[in-house]
N, C-alpha and C positions, 0 to 999 in steps of 0.2 A: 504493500500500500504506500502509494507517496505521499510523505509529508510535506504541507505547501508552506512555507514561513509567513508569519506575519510582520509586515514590512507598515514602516511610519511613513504617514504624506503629510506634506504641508500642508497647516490650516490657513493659511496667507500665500498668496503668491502660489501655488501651484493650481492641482484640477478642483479640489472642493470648492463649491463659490456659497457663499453664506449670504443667502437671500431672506428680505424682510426686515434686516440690519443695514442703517444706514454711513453707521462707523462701528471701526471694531477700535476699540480703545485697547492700547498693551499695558497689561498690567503686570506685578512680578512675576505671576503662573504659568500668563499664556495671553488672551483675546479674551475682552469682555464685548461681544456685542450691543449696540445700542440703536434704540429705532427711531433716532433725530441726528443729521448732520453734527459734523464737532465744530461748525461754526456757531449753531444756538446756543451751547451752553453761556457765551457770556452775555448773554440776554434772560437767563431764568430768576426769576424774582425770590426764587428757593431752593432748596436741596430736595425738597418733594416732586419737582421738576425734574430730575438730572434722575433722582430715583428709579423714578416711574418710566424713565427712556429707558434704563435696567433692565427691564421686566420684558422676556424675551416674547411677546405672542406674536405669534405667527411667523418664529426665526425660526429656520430651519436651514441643515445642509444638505446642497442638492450636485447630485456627481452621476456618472454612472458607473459599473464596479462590474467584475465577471465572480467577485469574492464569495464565499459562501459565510464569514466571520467578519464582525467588524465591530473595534472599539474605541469609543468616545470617552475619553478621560479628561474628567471635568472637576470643577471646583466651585462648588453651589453657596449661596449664601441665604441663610433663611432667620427667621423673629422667632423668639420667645416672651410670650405674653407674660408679665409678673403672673404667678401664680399657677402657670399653667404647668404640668409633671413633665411635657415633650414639648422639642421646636417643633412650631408649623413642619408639617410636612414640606420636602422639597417637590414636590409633581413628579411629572412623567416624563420618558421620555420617550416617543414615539418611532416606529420607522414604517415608508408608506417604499413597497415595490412596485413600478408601475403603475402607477395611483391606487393600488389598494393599500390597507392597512395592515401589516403583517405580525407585529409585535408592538408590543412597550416593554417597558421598563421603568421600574424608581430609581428617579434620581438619587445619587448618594448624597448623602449629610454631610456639610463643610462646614464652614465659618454659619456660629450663632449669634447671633445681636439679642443679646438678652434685655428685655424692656420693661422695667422696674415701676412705670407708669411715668404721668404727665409730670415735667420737670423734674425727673431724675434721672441720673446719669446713666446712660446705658452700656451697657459691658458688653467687650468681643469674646467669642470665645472661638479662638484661632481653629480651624480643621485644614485638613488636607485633602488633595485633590483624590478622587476615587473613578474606578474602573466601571463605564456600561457595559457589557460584553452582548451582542447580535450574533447568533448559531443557529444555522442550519438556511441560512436563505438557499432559494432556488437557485439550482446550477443558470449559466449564463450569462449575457451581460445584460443590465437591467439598469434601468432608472428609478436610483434612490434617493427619497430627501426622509431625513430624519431631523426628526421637529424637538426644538427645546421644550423645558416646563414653562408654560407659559406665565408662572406668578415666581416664578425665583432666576434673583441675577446668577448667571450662569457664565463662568471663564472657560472658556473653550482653550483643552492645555494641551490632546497630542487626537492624533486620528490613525488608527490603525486598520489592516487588513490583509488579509490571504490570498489579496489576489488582485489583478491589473486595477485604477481606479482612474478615468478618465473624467474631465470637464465634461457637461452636460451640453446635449444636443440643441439647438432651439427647437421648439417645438409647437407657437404660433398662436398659443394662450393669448388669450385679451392680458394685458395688466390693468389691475382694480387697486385702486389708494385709498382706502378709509381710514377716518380721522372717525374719534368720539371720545367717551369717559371708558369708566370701569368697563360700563352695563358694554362696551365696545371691546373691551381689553379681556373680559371674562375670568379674572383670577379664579373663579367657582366652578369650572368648567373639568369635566372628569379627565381632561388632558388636552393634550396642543391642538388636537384636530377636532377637538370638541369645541370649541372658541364659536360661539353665531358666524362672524366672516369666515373662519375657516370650514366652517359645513357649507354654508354659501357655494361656496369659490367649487369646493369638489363637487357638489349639485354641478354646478352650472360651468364645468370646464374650465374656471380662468383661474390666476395667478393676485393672490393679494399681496397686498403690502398693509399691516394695518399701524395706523400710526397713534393709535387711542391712547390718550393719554389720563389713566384714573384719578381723579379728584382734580385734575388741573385740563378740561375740554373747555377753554374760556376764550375761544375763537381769540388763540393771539396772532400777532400777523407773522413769528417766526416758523409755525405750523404754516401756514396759508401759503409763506415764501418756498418753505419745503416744498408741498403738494405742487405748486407752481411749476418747479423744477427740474418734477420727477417725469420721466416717462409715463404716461398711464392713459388706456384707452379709455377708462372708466372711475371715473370720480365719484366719492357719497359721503357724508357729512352728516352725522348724527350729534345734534346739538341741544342743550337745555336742562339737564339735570341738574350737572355743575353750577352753570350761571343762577339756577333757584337757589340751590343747595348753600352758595357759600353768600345769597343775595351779593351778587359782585356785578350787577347791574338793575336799572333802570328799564320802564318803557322809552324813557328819551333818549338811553345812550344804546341800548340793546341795539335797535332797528338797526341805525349806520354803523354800529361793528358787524352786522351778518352782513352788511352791504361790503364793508370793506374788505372782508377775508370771499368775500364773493370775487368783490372784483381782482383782488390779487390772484387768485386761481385762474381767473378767466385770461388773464393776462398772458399765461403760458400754456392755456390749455381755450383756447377761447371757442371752438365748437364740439367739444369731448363731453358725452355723456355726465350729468352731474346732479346727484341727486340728493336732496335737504331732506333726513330725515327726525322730522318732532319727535320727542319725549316719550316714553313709551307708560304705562302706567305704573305711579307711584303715589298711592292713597294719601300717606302726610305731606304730601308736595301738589298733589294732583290741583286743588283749590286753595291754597294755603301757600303764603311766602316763608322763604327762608330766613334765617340760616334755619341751619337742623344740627343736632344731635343725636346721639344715641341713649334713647333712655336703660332704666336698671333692667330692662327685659333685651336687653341685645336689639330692639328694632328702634329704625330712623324715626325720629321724631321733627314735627318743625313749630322751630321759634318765635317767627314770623305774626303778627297782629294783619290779621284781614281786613280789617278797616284799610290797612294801608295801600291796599290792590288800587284802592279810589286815588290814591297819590303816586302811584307808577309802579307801585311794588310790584314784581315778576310772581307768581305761580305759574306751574306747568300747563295749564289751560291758557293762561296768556301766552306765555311762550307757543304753544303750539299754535292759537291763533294768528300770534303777528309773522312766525315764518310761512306759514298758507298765504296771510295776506303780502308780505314780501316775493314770494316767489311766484305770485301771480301778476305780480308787478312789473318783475323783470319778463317774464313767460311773451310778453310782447315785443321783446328785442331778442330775445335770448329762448328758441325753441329747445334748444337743448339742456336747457332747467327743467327739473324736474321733484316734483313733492312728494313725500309718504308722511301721511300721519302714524307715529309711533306705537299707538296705541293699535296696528294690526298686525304688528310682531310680537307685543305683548300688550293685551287688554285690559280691564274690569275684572274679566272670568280668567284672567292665569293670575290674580293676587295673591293665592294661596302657594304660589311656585318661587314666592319672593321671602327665603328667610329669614330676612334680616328687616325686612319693608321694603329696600331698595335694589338688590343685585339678586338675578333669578338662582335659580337651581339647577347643575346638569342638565336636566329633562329640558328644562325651559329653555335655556343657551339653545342645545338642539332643537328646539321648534322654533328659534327666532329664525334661526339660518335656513329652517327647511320653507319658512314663510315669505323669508326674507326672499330665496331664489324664484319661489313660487309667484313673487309680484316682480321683481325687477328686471330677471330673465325669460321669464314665458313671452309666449308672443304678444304682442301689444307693449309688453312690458318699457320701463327705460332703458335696460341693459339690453335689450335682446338685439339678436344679430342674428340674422338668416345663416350663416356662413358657420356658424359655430356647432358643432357637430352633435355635443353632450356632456354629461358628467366624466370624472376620470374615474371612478371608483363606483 
């Protein structure tokens, strides 16, 4: 029987390309991916910012390989709640051959950020890089992307394998750039391909980038410059949870920030598919301004005085109103705008699928994305394209 050795490839500069990362920062390990340019960072008004670009969803490496073995040796970084017996788990890590999904695996345990609670100091507790090991794929050569956790900063330190591993083919996928919050980013999701965009994408054949950004979706214009920038046949924009949640706008100033981060996209992409989607449902938010909290029952709660709606204060029904009325505004110069009210990826009747009040459940993430394809790609749809053959998986 032949022994085939497992041999190291470049994770920079050679065949694996790390798509859905828009910088890969070096760190002492190896490659920290990140899902915003390294020119934003000296524009983040905070380290929740820079955080949250950490947060791998929708990174994945994609190559092709005749290997039947292959290992991702990584260095994960995860919270420990005060109080809690374990760190957060570190997620999963996926691998899809050919567009199907053929394994996971858990992430290993690295570096824990122990958090003591509100203004106290939080403690490292330094870990080491550990081994995914992949066995038994299908003889051949094939087309592999293996997907990060999508809730833990993850250093990409060595990539190995048993056998040839060549750069990827092009292969003719639409590119799709979505921007949003959490409910976008999906840290609750049972792994990378369970993300709402990433069920989407495999529905409907294309290629995302998502560049959600949780607790910080506040239509700034270094997001808007990015999206600008990027390649993408397919633009979508999921906006308004945040802007209630942290009340960090106004009816007077809301309208001309969506007009602005409108028009900087438009800039670079000026007849590309591009779709606004409102708020999805969120009961303490839904009629009620922010801010919010988390009361002693673990669900969001909001701060916010109703009276105040009469003085511009934002709720998510205002928000959803004024992007319908904005985007029918433009809709006369600009055919290729397009609107989804949020609330038909998640309603009234999936509230019970929202543990916390605000960010859904596995089940729910999968029915956003199965919903989500079902309006944007069908026929009539905004996304659809005669030309595009079907799902990959």
């Amino acid at each position: 029987m032949t022994v085939v050795a497992i041999r190291e490839y470049p994770l920079v500069g050679g065949p694996v390309e790390v798509r859905g990362a828009l910088d890969l920062e070096r760190t002492p390990a190896g490659v920290m991916p990140r899902r915003l340019p390294a020119w934003t960072k000296e524009q983040y008004p905070d380290r929740s910012v820079y955080g949250g670009t950490l947060l791998p969803s929708g990174v994945r490496l994609v190559f092709r390989t005749d290997a039947r073995v292959l290992e991702l040796e990584v260095l994960t970084s995860t919270g420990q709640l005060d109080g809690a017996p374990e760190p957060q788990p570190p997620g999963m890590l996926e691998l899809t051959v050919d567009g199907a999904l053929v394994d996971r695996r858990r992430a290993p345990l690295g570096h824990v950020l122990r958090m003591a609670g509100p203004g106290a100091e939080q403690q490292l507790v330094p870990g080491k890089p550990g081994t995914v090991r992949f066995a038994g794929l299908p003889a051949g050569m094939k087309r592999v992307e293996l997907w990060l956790p999508q809730q833990t900063p993850t250093e990409l330190v060595a990539f190995r394998a048993d056998g040839e591993v060549l750069a990827p083919l092009p292969d003719g996928r639409p590119r799709w750039v979505h921007h949003g919050s959490s409910i976008s980013h999906c840290p609750g999701a049972d792994g990378p391909t369970g993300t709402w965009p990433v069920v989407a994408a495999r529905l409907a054949g294309v290629e995302v980038t998502n560049l959600s950004q949780p607790g910080n979706d506040l239509l700034d214009p270094y997001v808007a410059r990015t999206i600008r920038d990027l390649p993408a046949d397919l633009i979508s924009l999921k906006t308004g949870i945040n802007i209630v949640g942290l009340a960090a706008f106004r009816l007077r100033t809301f309208g001309p920030a969506v007009h602005g981060f409108l028009d900087t996209i438009r800039d670079g992409h000026p007849d590309t598919p591009l779709l606004v989607v409102s708020p999805v449902s969120c009961p303490a938010l839904d009629t009620r301004p922010g801010p919010t909290s988390l009361g002693p029952d673990g669900r969001i709660t909001a701060l916010g005085d109703p009276a105040e709606l009469e003085r511009g204060a934002l709720s998510l029904q205002v928000v959803r109103d004024e992007l319908a009325r904005i985007v029918a505004l433009r809709q006369a110069h600009d055919p290729h705008l397009h609107h989804l009210d949020g609330r038909e990826l998640l309603g009234p009747a999936d509230t019970d699928d929202l543990p916390d009040g605000l960010h859904p459940s596995p089940a729910a993430y999968r029915r956003m994305g199965e919903r989500f394809a079902a309006h944007a790609f069908a026929p009539g749809g905004p996304f659809h394209s005669p030309a595009r053959t079907g799902p990959t998986a």
